[in-house]
N, C-alpha and C positions, 0 to 999 in steps of 0.2 A: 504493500500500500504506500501511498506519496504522500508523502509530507504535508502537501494543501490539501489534498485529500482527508487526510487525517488529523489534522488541523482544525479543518471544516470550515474556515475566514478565507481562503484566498481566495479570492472572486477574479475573474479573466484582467477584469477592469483593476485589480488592486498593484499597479505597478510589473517590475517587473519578478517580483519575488515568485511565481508561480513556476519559474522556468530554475528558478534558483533551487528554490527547493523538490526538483524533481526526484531526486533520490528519495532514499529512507530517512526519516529522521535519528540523525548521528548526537544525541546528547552530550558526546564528548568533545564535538567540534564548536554544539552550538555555545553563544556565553554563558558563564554560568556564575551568578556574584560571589559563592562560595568560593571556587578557586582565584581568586582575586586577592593579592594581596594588598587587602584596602586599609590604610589607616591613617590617625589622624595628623601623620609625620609627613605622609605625603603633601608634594608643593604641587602646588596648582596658579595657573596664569594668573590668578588677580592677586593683587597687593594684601597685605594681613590685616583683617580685620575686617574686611568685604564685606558687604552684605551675603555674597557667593560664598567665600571663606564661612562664613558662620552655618552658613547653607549646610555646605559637606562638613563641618564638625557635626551640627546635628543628625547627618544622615548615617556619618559611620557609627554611630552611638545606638542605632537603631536595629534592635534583634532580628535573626534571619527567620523563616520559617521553614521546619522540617517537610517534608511532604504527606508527611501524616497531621500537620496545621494546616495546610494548603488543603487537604480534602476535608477538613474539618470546618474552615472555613467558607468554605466552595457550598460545603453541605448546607450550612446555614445562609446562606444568600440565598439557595435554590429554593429552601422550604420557605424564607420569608418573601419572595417572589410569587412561589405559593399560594400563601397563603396571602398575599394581597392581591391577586387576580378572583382567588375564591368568593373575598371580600365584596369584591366591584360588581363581579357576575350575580352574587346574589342579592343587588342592592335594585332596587324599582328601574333604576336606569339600567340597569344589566341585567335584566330579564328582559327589558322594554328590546334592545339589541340584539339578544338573544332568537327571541321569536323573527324580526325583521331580519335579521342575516342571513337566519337559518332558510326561509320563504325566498329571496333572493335568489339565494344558491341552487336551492332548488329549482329553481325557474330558470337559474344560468345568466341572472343578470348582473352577477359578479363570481367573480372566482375564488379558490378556495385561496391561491396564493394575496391575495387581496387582504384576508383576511388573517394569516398564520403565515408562523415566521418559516418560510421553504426556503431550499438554496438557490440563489438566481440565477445561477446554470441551470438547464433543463436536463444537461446531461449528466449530471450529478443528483438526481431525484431517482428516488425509488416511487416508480409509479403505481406501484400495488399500496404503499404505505400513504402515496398519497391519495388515492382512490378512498381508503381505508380511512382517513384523519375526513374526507368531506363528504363522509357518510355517517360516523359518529355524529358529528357533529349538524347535521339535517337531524336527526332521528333526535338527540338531545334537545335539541329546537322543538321538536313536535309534542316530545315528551312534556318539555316548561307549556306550549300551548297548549296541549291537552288539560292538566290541568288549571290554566286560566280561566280555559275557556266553559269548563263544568263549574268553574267557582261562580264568573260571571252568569250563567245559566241559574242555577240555584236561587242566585240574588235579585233575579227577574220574576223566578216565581214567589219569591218572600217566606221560603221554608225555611225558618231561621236554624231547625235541627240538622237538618241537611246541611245549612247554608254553615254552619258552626263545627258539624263535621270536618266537611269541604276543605273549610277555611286551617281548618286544622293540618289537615295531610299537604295541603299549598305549603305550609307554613314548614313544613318539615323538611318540601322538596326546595322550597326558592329559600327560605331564612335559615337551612343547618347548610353548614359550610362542607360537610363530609359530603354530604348530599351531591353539593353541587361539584363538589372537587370529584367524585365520582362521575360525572358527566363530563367535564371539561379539563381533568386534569392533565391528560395526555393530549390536548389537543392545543398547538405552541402559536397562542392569539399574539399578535405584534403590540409591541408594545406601545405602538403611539393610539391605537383602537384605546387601553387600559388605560392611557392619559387623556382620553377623550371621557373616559366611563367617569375617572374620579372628579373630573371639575364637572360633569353633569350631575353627579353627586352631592358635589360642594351646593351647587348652586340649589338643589332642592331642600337643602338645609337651610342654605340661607335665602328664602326664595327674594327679599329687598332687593340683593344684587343683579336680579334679574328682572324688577318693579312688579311683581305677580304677586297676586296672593294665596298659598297656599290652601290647599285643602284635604291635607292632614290632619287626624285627630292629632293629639296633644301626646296617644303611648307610640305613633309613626312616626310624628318628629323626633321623639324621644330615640325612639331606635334608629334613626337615621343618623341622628347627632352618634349614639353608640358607635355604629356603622361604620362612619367618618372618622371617628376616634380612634378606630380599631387597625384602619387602614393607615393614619399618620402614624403611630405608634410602630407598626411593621416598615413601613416607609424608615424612618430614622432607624430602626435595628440593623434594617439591610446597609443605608448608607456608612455607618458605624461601621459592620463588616468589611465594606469592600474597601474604608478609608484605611483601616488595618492593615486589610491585603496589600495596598497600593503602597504605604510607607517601609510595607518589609519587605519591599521589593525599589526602593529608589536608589538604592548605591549600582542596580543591573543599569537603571537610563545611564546614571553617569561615567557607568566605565564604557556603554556602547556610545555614547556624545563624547568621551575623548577621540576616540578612533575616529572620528569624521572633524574633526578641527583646522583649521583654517583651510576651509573650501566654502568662505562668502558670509559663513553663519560664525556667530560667538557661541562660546561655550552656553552661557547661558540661554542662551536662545535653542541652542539643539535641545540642552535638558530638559525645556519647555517642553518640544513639539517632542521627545521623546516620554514625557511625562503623562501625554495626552493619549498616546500608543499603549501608555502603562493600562492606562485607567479603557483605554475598549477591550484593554484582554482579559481583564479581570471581569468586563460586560461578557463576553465571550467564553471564556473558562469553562469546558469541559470536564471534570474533574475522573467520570466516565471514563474517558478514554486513556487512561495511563500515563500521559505527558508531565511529566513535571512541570510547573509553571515556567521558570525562568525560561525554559525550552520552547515553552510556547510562546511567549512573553515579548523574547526577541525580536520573530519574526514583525510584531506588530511595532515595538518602538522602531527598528532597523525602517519598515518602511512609513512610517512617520518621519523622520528624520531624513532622511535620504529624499523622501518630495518636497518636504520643506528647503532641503537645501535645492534640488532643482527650481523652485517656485520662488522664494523669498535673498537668493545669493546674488542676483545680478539685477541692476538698475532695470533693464530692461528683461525682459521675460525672454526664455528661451522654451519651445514644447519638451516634454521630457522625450521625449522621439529621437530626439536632436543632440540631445545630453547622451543617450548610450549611443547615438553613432559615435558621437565627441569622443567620450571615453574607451570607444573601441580604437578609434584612431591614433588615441593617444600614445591606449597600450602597443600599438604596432610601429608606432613612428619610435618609442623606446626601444623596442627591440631591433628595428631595426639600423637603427642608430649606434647600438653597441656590435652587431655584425656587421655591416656596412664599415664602421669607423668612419664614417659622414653622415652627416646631412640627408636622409631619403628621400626623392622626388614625390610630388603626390602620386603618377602614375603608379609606383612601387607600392606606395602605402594602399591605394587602391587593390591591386594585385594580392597583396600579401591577406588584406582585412577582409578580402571577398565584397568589398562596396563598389558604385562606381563612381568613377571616375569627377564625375559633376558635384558626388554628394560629398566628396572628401575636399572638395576645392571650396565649398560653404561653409563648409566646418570647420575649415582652417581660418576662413575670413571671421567665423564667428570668433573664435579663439583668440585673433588678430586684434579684431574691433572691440576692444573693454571698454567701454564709458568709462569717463572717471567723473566723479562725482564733485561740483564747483564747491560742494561745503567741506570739503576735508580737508584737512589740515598738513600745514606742508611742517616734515620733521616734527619735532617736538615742539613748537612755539602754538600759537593763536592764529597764525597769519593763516588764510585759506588761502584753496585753490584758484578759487573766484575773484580773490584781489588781485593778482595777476593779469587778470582776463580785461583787454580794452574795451570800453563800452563804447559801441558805434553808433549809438545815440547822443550820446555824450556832447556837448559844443566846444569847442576847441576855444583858449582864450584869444586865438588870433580873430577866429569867427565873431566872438561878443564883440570884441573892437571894431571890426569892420565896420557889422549890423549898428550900433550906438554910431557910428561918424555917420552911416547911411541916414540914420532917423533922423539925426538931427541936421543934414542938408533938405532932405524932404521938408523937414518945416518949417526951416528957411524960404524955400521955395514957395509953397504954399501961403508963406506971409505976405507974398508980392501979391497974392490973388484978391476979390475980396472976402467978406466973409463967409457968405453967400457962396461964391463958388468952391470955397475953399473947405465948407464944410459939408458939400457936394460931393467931391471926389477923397476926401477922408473915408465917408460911409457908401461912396460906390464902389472905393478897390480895399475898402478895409484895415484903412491906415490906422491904427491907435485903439481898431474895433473889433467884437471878438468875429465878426464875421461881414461880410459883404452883403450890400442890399441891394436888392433889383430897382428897378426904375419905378415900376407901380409904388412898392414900400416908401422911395425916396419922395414922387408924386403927394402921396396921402399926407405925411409927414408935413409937406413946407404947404400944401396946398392948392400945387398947380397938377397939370396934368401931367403925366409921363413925357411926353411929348417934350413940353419945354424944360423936363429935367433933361431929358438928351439932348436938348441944343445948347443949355450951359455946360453943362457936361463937358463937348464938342468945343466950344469955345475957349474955357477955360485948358484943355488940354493945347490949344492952338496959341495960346500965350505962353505956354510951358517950353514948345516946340521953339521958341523965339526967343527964350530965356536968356540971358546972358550966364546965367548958372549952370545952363544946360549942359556944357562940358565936366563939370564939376560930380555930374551924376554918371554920364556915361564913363569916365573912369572908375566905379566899383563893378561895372561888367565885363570890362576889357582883361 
């Protein structure tokens, strides 16, 4: 059996770890925080007294867990998962789902994968097992309708012995929890359906938040409120557990976040997105299947980290597609760099990598083209990149001098006109103005018509032409 296989997380789409992991899984190769000679002696990149540095004192301090904690713990997440899916299912709003899912399905107007957590390969589905999980779960459907549907009956014809009976045996089947974990316990509802059940829940508890008002006696609120209580309660057990699991397992993130250092990311940044890795395998955790955690554990931080640094290391985005040609190329131009004793052509690289020719010529230019970023810092000082950088917007001080001797002949000039004309061709070419006005604007303004703004206009420009100044100006365009 393969490793993703066995694993039961690697999905086609999950990188490129599927191919990595083709073999058996070898617990001797994969990391293991045990054999780690981790302690608090060890130096690490940042300065003493980091916020990082206090980080890993606290994390080596932190007990490992045996593998007989690890199914102990494993065990208790599954039962309190459990036993808050039991909770939800038997609550008015998870029967009310129950019944309509179940009628759905039946009818084929949703499927069962819609519904339960399947593998999203098709090819990795046991099709007998899944025939089997959406047939349970129809006939469980029928079962909760059934009896609703005799309760509802009884209370139309007002047989209260009946109706008290009835009411009794419902009560046994939708309100005991063994009951209903008997019908759906094997059947693996996704979890975001179970996060839909519990705020439908909240909300009938609290019906104000939802501006309704309630028509529950005073012992259904009461149990509903129970209900609600029973389910936070398991809620924080479970998250307790698997904050457990995730801390005695944090020295595994940071010995696999050394091994990927300076490729784009900071250490603390890998520890992150490997932190994040930690915490979906611990969602994941099979305890079932005989894996040791850390074994499984790996694979998940290894490809959190590893997309993080493709996605998050370079100013601009490269596809990961692109990154293992890159890193195939790399590995070939090394080798053949130490055989050769030169320089390899890209055709060679091409040859040797099994790529062609085009793709290895992209690759190199990717490689070639680094952005460098205008905020960083040149050596150890404050000075950036970007101070360096000429701004070509920028006006030069020969320019303001020019422009200041310009202005002030234009209004020399201008002063020979009269007022009137002179404060005509200021607001027709926008001299002193934030912007230029047409003839009608100048027109409405003094009061005449367009017409004789364009023949002063015209005039006045025809005294300018005669200027004796007029040389004066055509030397700032020469």
């Amino acid at each position: 059996m393969s490793s993703a296989e066995s694993l039961g997380v690697l999905e086609e789409e999950e990188f490129q770890f599927a191919e990595e992991a083709s073999g058996d899984v070898d617990e001797e190769k994969c990391p293991d925080v045990e054999d780690d000679e981790f302690t608090a002696s060890r130096r690490f990149p940042d300065p003493p007294c980091s916020p990082a540095e206090a980080y890993f004192r606290e994390v080596v301090g932190m007990p490992l867990l045996s593998r007989n904690q690890e199914c102990d713990l494993a065990k208790e997440i599954e039962a309190g998962e459990k036993r808050i899916k039991r909770l939800l299912l038997q609550s008015p709003v998870g029967i009310e789902w129950i019944v309509r899912a179940a009628g759905q399905m039946e009818s084929e107007e949703i499927q069962a994968e819609h519904i339960m957590e399947l593998p999203a390969n098709p090819h990795r589905r046991d099709e007998g097992n899944h025939a089997f999980l959406r047939d349970r779960f129809i006939s469980s459907g029928k079962q909760v309708l059934g009896v609703c549907s005799a309760l509802e009956l009884l209370r139309d014809k007002g047989d209260s012995t009946e109706e008290e009976r009835a009411g009794s045996s419902m009560g046994e089947l939708l309100w005991n929890e063994a009951d209903i974990g008997t019908l759906f316990d094997q059947i693996p509802i996704k979890k975001d359906i179970l996060e839909d059940l519990y705020t439908g829940l909240r909300e009938q508890v609290d019906p104000i938040k939802r501006g309704g008002v309630t028509s529950h006696s005073a012992g259904a609120r009461q149990r509903l409120k129970d209900l609600l209580s029973a389910v936070r309660k398991s809620q924080q057990q479970v998250e307790q557990t698997k904050h457990q699991f995730v801390r005695a397992n944090l020295r595994l993130v940071i010995k696999i976040a050394r091994q990927y250092m300076n490729r784009g990311l900071s250490l603390s940044d890998l520890i992150q997105e490997g932190n994040i890795g930690l915490m979906k395998a611990v969602d994941k955790f099979d305890y079932q299947r005989g894996h040791k955690f850390s074994t499984y554990a790996s694979w998940w931080i290894l490809q959190r980290i590893t997309r993080a640094i493709a996605e998050q290391s370079r100013t601009i985005r490269v596809p990961v597609h692109v990154l293992e040609i890159e890193t195939k190329v790399a590995k070939t131009f090394r080798s053949l760099l130490s055989q050769l004793g030169r320089k390899p052509t890209h055709w060679e690289i091409a040859e040797a990598a099994n790529i062609p020719l085009e793709k290895v010529k992209k690759v190199s230019l990717v490689r070639m083209e680094q952005p460098t970023s205008l905020d960083a810092h040149v050596g150890d000082t404050d000075t950036e990149f970007g101070d360096f950088i000429a701004d070509e917007d920028a006006v030069s001080p020969l320019e303001k001098t020019i422009q200041a001797n310009l202005t002030m002949e234009i209004k020399g000039i201008l002063a020979s006109l009269s007022p009137r004309e002179a404060e005509i061709l200021r607001m027709r070419f926008g001299i002193d103005e934030c912007r230029e006005y047409t003839l009608a604007e100048l027109g409405f303004q003094f009061g005449i018509s367009r017409e004789r703004i364009r023949q002063i206009e015209n005039a006045a420009l025809r005294k300018l032409k005669n200027h004796a100044l007029r040389q004066r100006l055509i030397s700032f365009y020469e």
